[in-house]
Structures are given as C-alpha cells and as structure tokens.
SEVO-318392 format. One line per field, with one value per residue (C-alpha): x, y, z; residue in three letters. Coordinates in steps of 0.5 Angstrom, whole numbers, m for minus. Layout:
x (X,...) .
y (Y,...) .
z (Z,...) .
residu (Ala,...) .
***
This chain:
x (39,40,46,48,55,57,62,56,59,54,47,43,37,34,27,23,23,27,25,31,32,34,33,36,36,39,40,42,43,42,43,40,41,37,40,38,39,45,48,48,45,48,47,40,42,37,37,33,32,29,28,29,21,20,20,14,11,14,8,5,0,m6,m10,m15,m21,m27,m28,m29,m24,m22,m17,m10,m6,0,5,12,15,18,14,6,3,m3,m8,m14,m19,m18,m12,m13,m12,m18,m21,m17,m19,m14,m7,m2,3,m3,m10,m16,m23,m28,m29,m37,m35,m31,m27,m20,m19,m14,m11,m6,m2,3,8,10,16,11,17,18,11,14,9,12,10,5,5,m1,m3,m8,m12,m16,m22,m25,m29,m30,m37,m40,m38,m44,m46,m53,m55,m55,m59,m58,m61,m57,m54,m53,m47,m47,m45,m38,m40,m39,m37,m35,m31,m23,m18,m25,m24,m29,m31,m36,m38,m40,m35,m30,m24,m24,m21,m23,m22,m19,m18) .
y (m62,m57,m54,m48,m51,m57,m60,m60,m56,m52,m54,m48,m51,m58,m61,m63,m56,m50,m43,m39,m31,m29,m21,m21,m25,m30,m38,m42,m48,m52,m59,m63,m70,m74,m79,m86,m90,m85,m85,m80,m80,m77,m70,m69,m61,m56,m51,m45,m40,m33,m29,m22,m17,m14,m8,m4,m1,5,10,17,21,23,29,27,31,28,27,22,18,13,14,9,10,6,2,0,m6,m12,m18,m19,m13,m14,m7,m6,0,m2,m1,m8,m11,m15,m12,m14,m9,m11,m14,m12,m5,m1,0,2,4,11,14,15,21,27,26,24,16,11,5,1,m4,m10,m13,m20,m26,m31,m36,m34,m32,m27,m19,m13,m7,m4,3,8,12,17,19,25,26,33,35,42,47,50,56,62,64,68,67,74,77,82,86,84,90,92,92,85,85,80,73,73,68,68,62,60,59,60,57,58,53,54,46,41,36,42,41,48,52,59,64,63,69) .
z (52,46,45,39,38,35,41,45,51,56,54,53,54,57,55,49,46,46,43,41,42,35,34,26,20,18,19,25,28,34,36,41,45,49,55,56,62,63,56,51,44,37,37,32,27,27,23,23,18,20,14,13,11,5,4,5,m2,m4,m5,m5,m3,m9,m11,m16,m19,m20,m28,m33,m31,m26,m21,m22,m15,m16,m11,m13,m11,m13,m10,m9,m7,m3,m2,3,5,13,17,20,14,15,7,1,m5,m10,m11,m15,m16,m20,m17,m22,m20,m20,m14,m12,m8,m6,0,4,4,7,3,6,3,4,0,1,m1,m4,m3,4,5,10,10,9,14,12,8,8,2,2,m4,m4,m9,m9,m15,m15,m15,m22,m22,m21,m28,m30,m37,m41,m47,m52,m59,m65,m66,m60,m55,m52,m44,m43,m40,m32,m28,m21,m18,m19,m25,m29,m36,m42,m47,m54,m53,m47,m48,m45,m51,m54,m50,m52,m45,m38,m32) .
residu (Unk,Unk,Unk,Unk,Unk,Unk,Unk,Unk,Unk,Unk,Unk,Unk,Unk,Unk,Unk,Unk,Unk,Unk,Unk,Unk,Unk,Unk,Unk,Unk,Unk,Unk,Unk,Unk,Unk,Unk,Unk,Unk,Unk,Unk,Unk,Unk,Unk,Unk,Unk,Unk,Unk,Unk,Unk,Unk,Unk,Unk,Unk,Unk,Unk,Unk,Unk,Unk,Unk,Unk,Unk,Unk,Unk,Unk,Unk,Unk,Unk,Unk,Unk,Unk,Unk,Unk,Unk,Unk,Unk,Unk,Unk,Unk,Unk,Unk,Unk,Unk,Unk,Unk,Unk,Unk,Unk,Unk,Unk,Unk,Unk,Unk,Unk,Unk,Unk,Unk,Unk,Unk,Unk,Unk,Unk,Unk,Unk,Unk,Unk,Unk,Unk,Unk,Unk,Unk,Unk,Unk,Unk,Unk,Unk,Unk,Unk,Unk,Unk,Unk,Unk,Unk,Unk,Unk,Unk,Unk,Unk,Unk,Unk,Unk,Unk,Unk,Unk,Unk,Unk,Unk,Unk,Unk,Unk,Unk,Unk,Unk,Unk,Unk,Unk,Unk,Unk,Unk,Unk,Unk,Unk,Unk,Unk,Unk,Unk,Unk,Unk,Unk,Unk,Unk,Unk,Unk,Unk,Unk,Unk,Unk,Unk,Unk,Unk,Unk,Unk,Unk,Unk,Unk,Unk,Unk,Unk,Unk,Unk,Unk,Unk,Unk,Unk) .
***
C-alpha cells in the first residue's frame, strides 16, 4: 500500500505503482508497504522531486534592412537557450543567447526558442521572435547631361527618405530630402 504520511494511516493507493497528482513544484515523499502472509513490512520512502520550468527566453521582435551585414537576434536568458526555424521544435538552428546569419531574402520569418536547466534538463515554454528583413527598391533616378558652362539641371530622384552620396561605398553623405 502507498501511504503520503510517515504514521502510515489511510492508504492512497494499493499495488506496485502509484502515480501521484501533483499540480506545483516541489518535493514530496511517499511511503509504500507491502504485506506477506498477513504481516506487514517497514515502510520503504519515496521521494519525488518536481521542478519548476525555466523561464521561457526574453526576446523582441526585429527589423533589419538588407545590407552588408549579417542580422544578429538575441535572447536573454540564464541557462541554454536552444533556437529553432519551426514552431514544433523538430529543427534546431542554433544555440546560445545570440543568433548570427546573412539572410538570403526579403520577408517575415519566425524562430522559436526554448530555455533549458542542463542540471534539471526540464525545457521552458517556448518564446517566439519575428524577424523581419526588407530591403528597400532603388530609387528612380535618370541620368543627366549639360554643356560646360551652361546651367545644369538638379539631380532627381523619386522614392522615400532620398539621400545622396559622391561614392559607391555609400559613406559621404552630401544631401537628403
């Protein structure tokens, strides 16, 4: 018989196993006897410790334009944060708090991420993140010609947030409307 209490009164359960309803964490104990040819044996402890999730990672959602650069997402959290490119965890992508890669395309993409005790080995809920890479069209811009000496016509450019640069490396900066 299993008993919840060490003066072994009002058995919760009879047989060789005994599956209990626990609903927080924490550790309890349990004690179990066995009777033969009508005589009782020595109760036998057992302990069952539940322990508590992790929290899920801290994250937020990212904006990044399509550049040189590679997009860097981040997680905090304390112990192993595991990410993955499906919402069923099936592909794991990377591990750790920072996440590293060049994106090929523009567009909306969910990653999912878990945290994990490795002393407990219990998971976290899972935390989403959404990143969302754009790269913005080439503004409309016509070539112009002028006699020297003559008046020459301003540079046009339609699109938004136009800014003007003097080399192709786009770092001197010389105008913006």
């Amino acid at each position: 018989k299993w008993y919840n209490s060490t003066i072994l009164s009002g058995s919760i359960a009879a047989g060789t196993s005994y599956t209990p309803a626990v609903s927080t964490a924490g550790v309890y104990a349990y004690f179990v006897t066995q009777r033969v040819n009508n005589c009782n044996s020595p109760a036998a402890k057992v302990t069952l410790t539940i322990y508590a999730l992790p929290v899920e990672p801290l994250v937020s959602d990212v904006t990044h334009c399509a550049s040189s650069q590679a997009a860097v997402l981040y997680a905090g959290g304390t112990k192993v944060i595991q990410w993955y490119s499906d919402s069923l965890l099936l592909s794991s992508i990377n591990t750790g708090n920072l996440y590293s890669f060049n994106v090929g395309s523009e567009g909306i993409f969910d990653y999912y991420l878990t945290q994990s005790d490795p002393i407990t080995t219990c998971v976290s809920n899972t935390a989403k993140l959404t990143l969302t890479h754009y790269r913005p069209a080439t503004p409309v811009a016509l070539d112009q010609s002028a006699c020297f000496g003559s008046n020459v016509a301003p540079l046009t450019a339609s699109g938004k947030n136009i800014r003007w640069f003097t080399d192709a490396q786009l770092s001197n900066l010389v105008s913006t409307n």
